[in-house]
C-alpha positions as CSV (number, residue, x, y, z in Angstrom):
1,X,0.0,0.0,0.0
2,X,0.9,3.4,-1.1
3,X,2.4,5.3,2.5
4,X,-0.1,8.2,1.8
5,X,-3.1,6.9,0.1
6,X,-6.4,8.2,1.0
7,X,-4.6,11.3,2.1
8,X,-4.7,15.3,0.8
9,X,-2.0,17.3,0.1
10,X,-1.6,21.4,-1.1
11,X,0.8,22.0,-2.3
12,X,1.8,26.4,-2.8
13,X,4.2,27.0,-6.3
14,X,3.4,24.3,-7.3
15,X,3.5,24.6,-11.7
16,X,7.5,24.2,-11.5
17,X,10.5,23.4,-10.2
18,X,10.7,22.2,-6.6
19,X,7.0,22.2,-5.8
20,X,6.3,20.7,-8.8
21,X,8.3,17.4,-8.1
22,X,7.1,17.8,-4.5
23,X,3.6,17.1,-5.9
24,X,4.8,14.3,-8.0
25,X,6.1,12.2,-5.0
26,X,3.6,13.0,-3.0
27,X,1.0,11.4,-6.1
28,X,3.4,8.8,-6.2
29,X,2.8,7.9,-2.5
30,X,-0.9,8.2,-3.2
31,X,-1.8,11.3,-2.2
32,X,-4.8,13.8,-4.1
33,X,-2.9,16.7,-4.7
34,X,-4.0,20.6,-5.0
35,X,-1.6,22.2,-7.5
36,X,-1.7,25.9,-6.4
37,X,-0.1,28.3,-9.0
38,X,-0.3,32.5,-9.3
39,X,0.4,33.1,-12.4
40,X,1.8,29.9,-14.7
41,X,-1.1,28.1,-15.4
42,X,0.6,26.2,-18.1
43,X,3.3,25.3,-16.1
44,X,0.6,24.4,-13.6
45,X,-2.0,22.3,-16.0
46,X,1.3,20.1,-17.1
47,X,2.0,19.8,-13.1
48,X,-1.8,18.6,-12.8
49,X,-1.1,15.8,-16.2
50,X,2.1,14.1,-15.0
51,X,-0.4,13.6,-11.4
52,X,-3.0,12.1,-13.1
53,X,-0.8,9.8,-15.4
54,X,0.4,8.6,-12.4
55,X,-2.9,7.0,-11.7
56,X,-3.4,9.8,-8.7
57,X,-6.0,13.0,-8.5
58,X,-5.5,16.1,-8.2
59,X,-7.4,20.2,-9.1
60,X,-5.7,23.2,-9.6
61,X,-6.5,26.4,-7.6
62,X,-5.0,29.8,-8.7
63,X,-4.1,32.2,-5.7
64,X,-1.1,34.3,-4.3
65,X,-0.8,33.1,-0.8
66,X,0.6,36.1,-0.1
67,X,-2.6,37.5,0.4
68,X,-4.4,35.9,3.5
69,X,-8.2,35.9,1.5
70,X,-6.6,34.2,-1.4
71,X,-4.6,31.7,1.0
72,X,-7.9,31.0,2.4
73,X,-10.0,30.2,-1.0
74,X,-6.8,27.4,-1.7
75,X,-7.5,25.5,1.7
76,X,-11.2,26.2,1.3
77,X,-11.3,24.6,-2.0
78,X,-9.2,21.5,-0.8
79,X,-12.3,21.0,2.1
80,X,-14.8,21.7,-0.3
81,X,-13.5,19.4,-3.1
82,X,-12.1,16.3,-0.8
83,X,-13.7,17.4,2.4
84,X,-10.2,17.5,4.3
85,X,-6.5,18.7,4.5
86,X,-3.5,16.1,5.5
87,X,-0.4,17.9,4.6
88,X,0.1,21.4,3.6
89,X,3.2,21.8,1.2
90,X,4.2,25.7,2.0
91,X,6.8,25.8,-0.9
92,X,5.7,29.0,-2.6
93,X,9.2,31.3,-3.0
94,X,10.8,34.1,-4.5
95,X,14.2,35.3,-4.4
96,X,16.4,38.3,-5.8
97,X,20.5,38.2,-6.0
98,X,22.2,41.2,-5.9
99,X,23.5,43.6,-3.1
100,X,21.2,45.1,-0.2
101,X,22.1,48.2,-1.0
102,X,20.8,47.9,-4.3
103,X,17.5,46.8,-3.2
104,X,14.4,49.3,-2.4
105,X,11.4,48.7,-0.2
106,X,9.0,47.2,-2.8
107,X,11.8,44.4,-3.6
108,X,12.6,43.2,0.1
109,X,8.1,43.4,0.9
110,X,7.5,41.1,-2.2
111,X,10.3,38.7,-0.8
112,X,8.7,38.7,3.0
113,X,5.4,38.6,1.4
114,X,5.6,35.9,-0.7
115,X,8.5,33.7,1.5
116,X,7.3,34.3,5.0
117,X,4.1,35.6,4.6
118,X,2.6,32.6,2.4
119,X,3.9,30.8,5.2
120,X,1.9,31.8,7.9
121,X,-1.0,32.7,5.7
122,X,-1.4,29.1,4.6
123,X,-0.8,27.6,8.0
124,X,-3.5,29.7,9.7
125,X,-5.8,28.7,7.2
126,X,-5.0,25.1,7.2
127,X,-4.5,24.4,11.3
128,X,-8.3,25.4,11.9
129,X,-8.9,22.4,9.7
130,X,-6.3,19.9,11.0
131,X,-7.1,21.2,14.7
132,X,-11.0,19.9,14.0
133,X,-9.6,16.7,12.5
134,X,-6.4,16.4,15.7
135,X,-4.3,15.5,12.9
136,X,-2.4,17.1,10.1
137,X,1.3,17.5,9.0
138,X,2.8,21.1,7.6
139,X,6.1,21.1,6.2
140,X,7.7,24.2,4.9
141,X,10.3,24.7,2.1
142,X,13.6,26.7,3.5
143,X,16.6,27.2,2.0
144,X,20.3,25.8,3.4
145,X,20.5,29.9,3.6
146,X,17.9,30.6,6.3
147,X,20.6,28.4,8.4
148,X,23.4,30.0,7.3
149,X,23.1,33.4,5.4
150,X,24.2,34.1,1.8
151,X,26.0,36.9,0.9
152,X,24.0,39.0,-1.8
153,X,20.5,36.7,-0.6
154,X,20.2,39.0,2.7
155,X,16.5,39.3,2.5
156,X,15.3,35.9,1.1
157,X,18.5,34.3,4.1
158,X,16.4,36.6,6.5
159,X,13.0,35.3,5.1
160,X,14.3,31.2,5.5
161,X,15.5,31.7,9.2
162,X,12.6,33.2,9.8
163,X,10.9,30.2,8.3
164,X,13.3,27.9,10.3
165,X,12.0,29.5,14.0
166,X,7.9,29.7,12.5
167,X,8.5,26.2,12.2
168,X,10.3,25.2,15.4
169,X,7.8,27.3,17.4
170,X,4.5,26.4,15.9
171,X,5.8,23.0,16.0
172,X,5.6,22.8,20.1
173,X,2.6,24.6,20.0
174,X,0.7,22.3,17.7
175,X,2.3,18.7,19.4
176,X,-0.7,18.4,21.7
177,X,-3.0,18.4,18.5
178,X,-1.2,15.9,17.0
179,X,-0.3,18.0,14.5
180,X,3.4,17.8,13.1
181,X,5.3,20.9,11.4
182,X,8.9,20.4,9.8
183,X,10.7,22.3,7.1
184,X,12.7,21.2,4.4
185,X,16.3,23.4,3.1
186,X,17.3,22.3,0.3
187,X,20.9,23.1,-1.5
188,X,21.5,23.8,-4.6
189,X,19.2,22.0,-6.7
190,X,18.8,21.6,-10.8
191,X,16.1,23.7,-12.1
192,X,15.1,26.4,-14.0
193,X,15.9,29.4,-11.2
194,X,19.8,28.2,-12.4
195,X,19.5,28.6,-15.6
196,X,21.1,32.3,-15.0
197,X,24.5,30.4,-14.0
198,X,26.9,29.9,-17.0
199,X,28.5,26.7,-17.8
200,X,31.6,27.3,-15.9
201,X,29.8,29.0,-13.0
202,X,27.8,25.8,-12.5
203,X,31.0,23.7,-12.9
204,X,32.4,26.1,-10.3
205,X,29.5,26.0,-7.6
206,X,29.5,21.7,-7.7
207,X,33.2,21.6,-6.4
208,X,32.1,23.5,-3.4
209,X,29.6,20.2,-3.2
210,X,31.2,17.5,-1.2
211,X,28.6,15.3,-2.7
212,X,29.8,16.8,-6.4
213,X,26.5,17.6,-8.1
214,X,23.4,19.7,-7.9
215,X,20.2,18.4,-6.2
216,X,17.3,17.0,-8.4
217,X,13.8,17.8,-7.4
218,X,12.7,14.6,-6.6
219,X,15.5,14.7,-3.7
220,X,13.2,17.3,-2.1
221,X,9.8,15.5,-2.9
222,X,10.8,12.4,-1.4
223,X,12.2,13.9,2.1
224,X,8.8,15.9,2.2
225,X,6.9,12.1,1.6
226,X,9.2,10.9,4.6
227,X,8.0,14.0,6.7
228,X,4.3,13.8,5.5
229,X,4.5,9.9,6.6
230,X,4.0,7.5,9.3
231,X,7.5,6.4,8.8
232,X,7.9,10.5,10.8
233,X,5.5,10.2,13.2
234,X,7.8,11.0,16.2
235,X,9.2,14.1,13.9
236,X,8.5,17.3,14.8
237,X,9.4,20.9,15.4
238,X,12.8,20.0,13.1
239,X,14.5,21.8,9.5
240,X,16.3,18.8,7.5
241,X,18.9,20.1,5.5
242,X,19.3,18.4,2.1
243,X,22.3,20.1,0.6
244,X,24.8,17.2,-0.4
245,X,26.6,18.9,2.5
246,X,27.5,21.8,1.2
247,X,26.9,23.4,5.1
């Protein structure tokens, strides 16, 4: 039997990259998945075909999770389509490189909007549900640089710690709910936010690797199907670094 079957999963950001092949394990392990997207929703319908040719279901629900009212039409539509919530994927991200400095007021809101914000917008919306049901898991996408800082990333590293303590707090103060709240940091993994990086600039970033290559996706998507499972039960309140160990 499939470790999640009968189960629900959202999924935030989820049309590409890391969210996307979040929402493809989790399908694999027989989970119905909501695809939430803001703005791809090509990206997001080809997300929602690779779930259903693995034999799983899934919707898609457009909505910025930044904004708490649209936050709360993507975990109302996961009650009123399936009727409950299991897991709540918050993955939805954004980041900007360059130098603080640089940066003005609008750049550094969207980033805490969208990274912090989506967080706690989603998790308020969903806890009411799991608190009804005493049972639920959350686990929220980090970054290796909300545990260590990146130079030139000093918002979005801000944004990740923050992430990091949301989770370790909320965590003990869910545990008598039996509700259990985890977040993933990944490394450096292969998809299309590299694409920036030259040849020799990618060649360059894998020697400082120890494992010697990039990350895939599914890396991600199958620690999140280990935290959204039974085999995690007596996991909670913890950030599991999956960086090759780079940190």
């Amino acid at each position: 039997m499939k470790s999640l079957s009968g189960k629900v999963a959202v999924i935030t950001g989820a049309s590409r990259g890391i969210g996307r092949s979040i929402a493809i394990e989790l399908a694999k392990a027989g989970a119905s998945i909501i695809v939430n997207y803001k703005n791809n929703e090509e990206a997001a319908k080809n997300t929602l075909e690779i779930i259903k040719s693995l034999d799983s279901f899934g919707i898609l629900v457009k909505g910025d999770v930044s904004i708490y009212d649209e936050a709360k039409f993507l975990i109302d539509k996961a009650i009123e389509k399936f009727g409950k919530i299991d897991i709540l994927v918050n993955n939805a991200g954004i980041s900007k490189i360059g130098l603080f400095i640089d940066m003005n007021e609008k750049e550094w809101d969207n980033i805490i909007d969208i990274n912090l914000k989506g967080v706690i917008n989603g998790s308020h919306n969903a806890l009411k549900y799991m608190v009804s049901q005493k049972s639920g898991t959350i686990i929220n996408i980090s970054s290796m640089w909300g545990n260590v800082g990146a130079s030139c990333e000093a918002v979005y590293s801000a944004t990740k710690g923050a992430v990091n303590l949301f989770t370790k707090a909320l965590a003990k103060e869910m545990a008598p709910a039996n509700i259990r709240i985890n977040a993933v940091a990944p490394g450096v993994i292969d998809t299309e936010m590299n694409n920036c990086l030259s040849v020799d600039e990618k060649k360059e970033l894998e020697e400082e690797i120890p494992i010697g290559r990039f990350g895939e996706g599914e890396d991600i998507g199958k620690t999140v199907v280990f935290l959204a499972s039974e085999a995690s039960k007596y996991i909670t309140g913890q950030v599991i670094t999956v960086d090759g160990g780079m940190i």
